[in-house]
N, C-alpha and C positions, 0 to 999 in steps of 0.2 A: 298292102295286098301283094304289091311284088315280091319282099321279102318275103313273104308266106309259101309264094309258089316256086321261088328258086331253093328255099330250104327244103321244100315237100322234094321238087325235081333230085337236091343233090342226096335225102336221105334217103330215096327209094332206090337210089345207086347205090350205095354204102349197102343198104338191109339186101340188097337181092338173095343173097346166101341163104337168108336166115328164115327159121320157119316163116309160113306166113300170118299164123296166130299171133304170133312173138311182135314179127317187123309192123301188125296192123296195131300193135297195143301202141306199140313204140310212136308208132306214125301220129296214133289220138292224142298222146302226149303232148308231142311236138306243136300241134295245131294246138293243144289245150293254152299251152305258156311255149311262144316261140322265141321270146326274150330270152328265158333261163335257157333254154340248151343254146342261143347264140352266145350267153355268158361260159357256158361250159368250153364251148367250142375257143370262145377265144383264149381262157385262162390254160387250157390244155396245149393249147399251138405255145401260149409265150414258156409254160410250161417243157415241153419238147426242146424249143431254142434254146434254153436253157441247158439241156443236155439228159434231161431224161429219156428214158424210153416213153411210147407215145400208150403204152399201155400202164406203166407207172404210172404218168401224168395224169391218164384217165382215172384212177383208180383215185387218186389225189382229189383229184375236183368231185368225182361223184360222191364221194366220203362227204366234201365240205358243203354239197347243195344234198345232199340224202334225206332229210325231211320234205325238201319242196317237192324230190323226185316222188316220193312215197305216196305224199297230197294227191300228185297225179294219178297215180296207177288206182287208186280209191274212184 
């Protein structure tokens, strides 16, 4: 439960920019499967350390979980 609400806290920091259609899809996501975007988040930071850019890295990981993401937005 605490994990639920420090992820919800730090994604609605991250989304403020973003439409609010877009960042409430994202948000149901999150709360759908909060495990998979913690796996995304973590393979993206070792990712990064690695010496990627952190948008490469993103783009890496969403590629390799892209069906689970898809399941979601369904």
């Amino acid at each position: 439960m605490f994990k639920k609400f420090v992820l919800k806290k730090m994604m609605q920091k991250q989304l403020k920019d973003m439409p609010k259609d877009q960042a409430d899809m994202l948000m149901m996501m999150v709360e759908k499967n909060p495990d998979l975007f913690m796996k995304i988040a973590q393979e993206t930071k070792a990712l990064v350390k690695e010496g990627k850019s952190e948008m490469s890295a993103m783009m890496q990981v969403s590629k390799k979980y892209q069906s689970e993401l898809q399941r979601l937005m369904q």
